[in-house]
N, C-alpha and C positions, 0 to 999 in steps of 0.2 A: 504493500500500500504506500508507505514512505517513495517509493520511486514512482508512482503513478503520481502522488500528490506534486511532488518535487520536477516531473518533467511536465505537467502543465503550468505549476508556477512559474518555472524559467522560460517557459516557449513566453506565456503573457507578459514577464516582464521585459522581456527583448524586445517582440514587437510594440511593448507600449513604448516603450522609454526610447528606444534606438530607433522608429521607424522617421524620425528626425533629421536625421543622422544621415539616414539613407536618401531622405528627400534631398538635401543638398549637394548629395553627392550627383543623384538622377537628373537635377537641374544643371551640375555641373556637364554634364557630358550630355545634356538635350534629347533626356527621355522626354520626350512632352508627348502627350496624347493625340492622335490623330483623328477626327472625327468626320463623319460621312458628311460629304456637299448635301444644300438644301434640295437639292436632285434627286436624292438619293433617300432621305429620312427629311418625312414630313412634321418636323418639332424644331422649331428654332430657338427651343429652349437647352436642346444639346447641343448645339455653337456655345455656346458660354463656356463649355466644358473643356475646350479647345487649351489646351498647353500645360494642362492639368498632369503632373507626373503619374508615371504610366513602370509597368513592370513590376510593380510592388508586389508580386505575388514572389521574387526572388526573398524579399525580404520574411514572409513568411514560414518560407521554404527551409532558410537556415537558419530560423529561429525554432524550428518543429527537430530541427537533428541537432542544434545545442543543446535542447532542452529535451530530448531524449538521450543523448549519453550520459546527462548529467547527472540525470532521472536514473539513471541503468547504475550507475558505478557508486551513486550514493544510495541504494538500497540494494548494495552486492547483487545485482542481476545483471550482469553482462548480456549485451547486443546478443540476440538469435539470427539464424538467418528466416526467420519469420518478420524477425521487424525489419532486416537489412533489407529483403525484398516488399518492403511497401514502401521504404526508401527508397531504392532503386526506381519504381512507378510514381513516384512522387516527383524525382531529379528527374527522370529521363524524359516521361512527359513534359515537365517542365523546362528542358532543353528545348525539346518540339518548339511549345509555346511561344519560347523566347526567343527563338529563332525569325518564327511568323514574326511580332514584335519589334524587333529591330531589324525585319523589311520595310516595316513600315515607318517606325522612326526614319530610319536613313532615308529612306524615299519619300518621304513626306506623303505617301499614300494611305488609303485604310484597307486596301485589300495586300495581304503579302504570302504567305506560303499556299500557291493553290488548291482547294480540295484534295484531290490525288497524293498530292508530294506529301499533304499534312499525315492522311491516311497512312502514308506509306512510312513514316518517322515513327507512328502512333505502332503500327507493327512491329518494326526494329527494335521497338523495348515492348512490347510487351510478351513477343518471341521468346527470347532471354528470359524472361522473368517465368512463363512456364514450363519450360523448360527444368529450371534450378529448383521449379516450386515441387515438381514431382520426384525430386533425388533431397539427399542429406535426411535418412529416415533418424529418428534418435532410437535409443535402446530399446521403444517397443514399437519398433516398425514404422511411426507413424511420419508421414512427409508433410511438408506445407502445405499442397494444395493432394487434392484426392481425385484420380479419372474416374468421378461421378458427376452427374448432374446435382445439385444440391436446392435443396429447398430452405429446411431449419438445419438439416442433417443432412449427408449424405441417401440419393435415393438409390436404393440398392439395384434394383434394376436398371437402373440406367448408366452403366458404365461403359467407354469408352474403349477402352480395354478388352472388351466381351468382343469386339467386333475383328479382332488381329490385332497383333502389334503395330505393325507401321499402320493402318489405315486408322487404329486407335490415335495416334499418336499424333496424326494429321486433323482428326476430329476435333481431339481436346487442345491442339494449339489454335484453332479455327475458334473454336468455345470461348478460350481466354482472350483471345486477341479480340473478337466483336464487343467479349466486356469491356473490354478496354479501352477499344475504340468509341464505342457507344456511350460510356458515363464521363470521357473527356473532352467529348463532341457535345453534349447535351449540359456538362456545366458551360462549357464555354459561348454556348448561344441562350442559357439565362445569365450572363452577367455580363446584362444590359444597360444597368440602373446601379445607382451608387450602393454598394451592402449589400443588395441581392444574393448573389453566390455568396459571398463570404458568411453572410445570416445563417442565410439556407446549410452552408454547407457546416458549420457548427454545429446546427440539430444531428443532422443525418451521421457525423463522423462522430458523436458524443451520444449517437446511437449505438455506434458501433463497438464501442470501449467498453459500454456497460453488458453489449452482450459478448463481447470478448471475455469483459471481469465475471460474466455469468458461467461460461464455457470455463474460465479457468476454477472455478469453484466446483464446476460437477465436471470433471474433465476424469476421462479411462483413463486409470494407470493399469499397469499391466497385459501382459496377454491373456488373459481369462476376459479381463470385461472390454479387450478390442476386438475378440474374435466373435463377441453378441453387442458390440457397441451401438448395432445401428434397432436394436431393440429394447435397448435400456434405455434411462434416463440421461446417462452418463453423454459426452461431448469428446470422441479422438481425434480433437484440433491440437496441433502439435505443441504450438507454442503460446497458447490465449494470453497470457500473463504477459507476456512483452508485446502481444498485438494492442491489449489494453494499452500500456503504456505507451506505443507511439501513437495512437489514435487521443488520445489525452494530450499530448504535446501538439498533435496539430492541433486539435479544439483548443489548447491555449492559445497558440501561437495569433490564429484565425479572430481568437477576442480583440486578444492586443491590436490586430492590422485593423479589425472592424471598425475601433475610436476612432481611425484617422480615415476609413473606407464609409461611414454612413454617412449619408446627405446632410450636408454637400461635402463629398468627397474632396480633402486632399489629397489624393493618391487613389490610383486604379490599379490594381490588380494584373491588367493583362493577359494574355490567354497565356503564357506561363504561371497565374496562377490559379486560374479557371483549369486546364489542364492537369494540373498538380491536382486540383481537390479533387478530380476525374479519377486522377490514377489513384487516389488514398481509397477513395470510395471501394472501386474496382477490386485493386488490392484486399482490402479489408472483408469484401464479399466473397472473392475465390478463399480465402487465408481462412475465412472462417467457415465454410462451407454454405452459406447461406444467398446463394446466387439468385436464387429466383424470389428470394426477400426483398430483397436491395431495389426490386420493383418499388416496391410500396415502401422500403426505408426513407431510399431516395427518391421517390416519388416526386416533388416538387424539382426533380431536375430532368423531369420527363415531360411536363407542362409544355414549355417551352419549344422544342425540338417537333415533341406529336402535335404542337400548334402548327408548324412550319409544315410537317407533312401532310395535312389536313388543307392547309389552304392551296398547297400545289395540288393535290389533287383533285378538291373539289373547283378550284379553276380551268382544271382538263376535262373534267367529266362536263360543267358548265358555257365552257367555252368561254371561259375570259371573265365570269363573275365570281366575287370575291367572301368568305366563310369571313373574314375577320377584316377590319381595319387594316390591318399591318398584321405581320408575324414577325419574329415570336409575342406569345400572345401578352405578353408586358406589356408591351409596344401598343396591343389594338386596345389597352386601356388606358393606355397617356393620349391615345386618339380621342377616347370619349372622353376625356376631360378630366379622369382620375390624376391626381397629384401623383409625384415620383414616391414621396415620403408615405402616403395611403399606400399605395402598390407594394410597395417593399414592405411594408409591416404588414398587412394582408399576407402577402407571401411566406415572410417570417410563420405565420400562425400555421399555415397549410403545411409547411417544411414540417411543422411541430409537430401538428397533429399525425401527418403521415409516419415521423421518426415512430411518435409514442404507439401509434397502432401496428405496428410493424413488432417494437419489444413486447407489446400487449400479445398477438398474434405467435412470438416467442414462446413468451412462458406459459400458455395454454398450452401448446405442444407440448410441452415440458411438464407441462404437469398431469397430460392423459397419461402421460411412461411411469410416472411416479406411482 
């Protein structure tokens, strides 16, 4: 407990105190925000937002791994590779991100790493990352990630594995890579609006820590209750106890950057750090088997994107008329006239409620086993 308390203190007090610090530096080298022509977004109230420092989601980033070693080495819990690989989806993503980023910076544009290229970056790590997640078993067998489909638990039928080795093997990197791609595509088209993502993504990631710390409390030891794990009460996530702990150090970290990210923003985020909360998400859903949760954990970062898909479609089936204002669907409520500061607290609430029904939806499963 001492290191779960300890690495979200350090992540919050970093990004409260230091993201200062990093603003001067962002103005020094002319991070400033790039924002769509009136041509392009119809609110002339995001011009204003124009030169506004931009990338701050780096600042987050390594305030979530200070305050997770800090958090490890001060309640003698040394780094696992369960927490290393949600760092890893954390940084690499967020390379992605900051890549896109500072095309744009430099070019003074707002469109910079195309569709495709982004995809294709968004692969390259998260490749790697299931890959490592299926090896390094500890002494009773159990690895990072599981070649199942998971719901609360692994479902036993549906393994990956069952099907060949190599064509398994192709399935479940296909598996992890859409998650990956999917919740670092999907935060980065809701964080539109000042807090948005970072609100949101505090619920959902401080979802994830408690059901980590709940997996690490009823967690299989031994080979007796991993060989009937998926019929007991018990949880064979390998390492929950340090998944807890970095999932607690972003939720720190994500507080800290909030002060200076809620309306009116000093500091944006960027899709290195929309990207990052994608991959913690991601991460923390394969890490802890609970994949087809993370639906409804993360819920409030599906709004956004199924708005987008929704309006291209029913614009083709229509032939040119419009489901929304604007997508994503933030957007088609700055249209009707809703304030940015209603929206985002609105969305705050949904993030929440979706988190808490999702841990709600948790421990019922958990408790028909008992």
């Amino acid at each position: 407990m001492r290191s779960l308390l300890t690495a979200a203190a350090i992540s919050l007090a970093f990004t409260l105190f230091l993201t200062p610090v990093f603003l001067r530096l962002f103005r020094k080298w002319g991070w400033a925000q790039v924002i769509r022509t009136p041509e392009d977004i119809r609110n002339p109230n995001h011009q204003t937002k124009r030169g506004t420092p931009t990338m701050g989601g780096t600042i987050f980033i390594v305030g979530t791994i200070v305050g997770y070693l800090v958090g490890c080495y001060t309640g003698n819990n040394p780094p696992t590779i369960s927490g290393l690989l949600v760092i890893w989806m954390m940084v690499g993503l967020g390379v992605v991100g900051f890549i896109d980023d500072y095309m744009k910076v430099r070019q003074q544009r707002f469109m910079g790493l195309s569709g495709w290229r982004k995809v294709v970056g968004q692969i390259i790590v998260t490749v790697p990352f299931g890959i490592v997640a299926l090896n390094f078993p500890n002494l009773y067998g159990q690895t990072p990630a599981s070649p199942f489909i998971s719901m609360f638990r692994d479902i036993q039928p549906l393994s990956f594995m069952a099907l060949g080795a190599v064509l398994g093997w192709l399935l479940y990197l296909a598996w992890v890579s859409f998650i990956g791609v999917a919740f670092s595509n999907s935060t980065n088209v809701t964080d539109g609006l000042d807090g948005l993502a970072a609100g949101s993504g505090i619920f959902v990631t401080g979802a994830y820590s408690l059901i980590a710390f709940w997996q690490f409390n009823q967690a299989c030891w031994g080979g007796s209750d991993l060989s009937s794990g998926a019929q007991m009460a018990c949880y064979p996530t390998r390492d929950p106890f340090d998944l807890a702990i970095i999932s607690a150090s972003f939720v720190g970290a994500l507080v800290g950057f909030l002060w200076w990210n809620a309306p009116k923003a000093k500091v944006f985020m960027g899709d290195v750090g929309s990207m990052s909360i994608g991959g913690v998400i991601a991460a923390m859903a394969i890490l802890t088997r609970t994949e087809l949760l993370a639906v409804l954990v993360a819920g409030v970062f599906i709004i956004g994107p199924g708005s987008v898909i929704l309006q291209r479609l029913y614009f083709k089936i229509t032939r040119g008329k419009r489901l929304f204002l604007m997508s994503p669907f933030h957007h088609h409520l700055e249209m009707r006239g809703w304030s940015e500061v209603t929206i985002v607290v609105r969305m705050w609430i949904i993030a929440g409620l979706l988190a808490v029904s999702g841990i709600g939806f948790f421990y019922v499963e958990w408790l028909s086993r008992t």
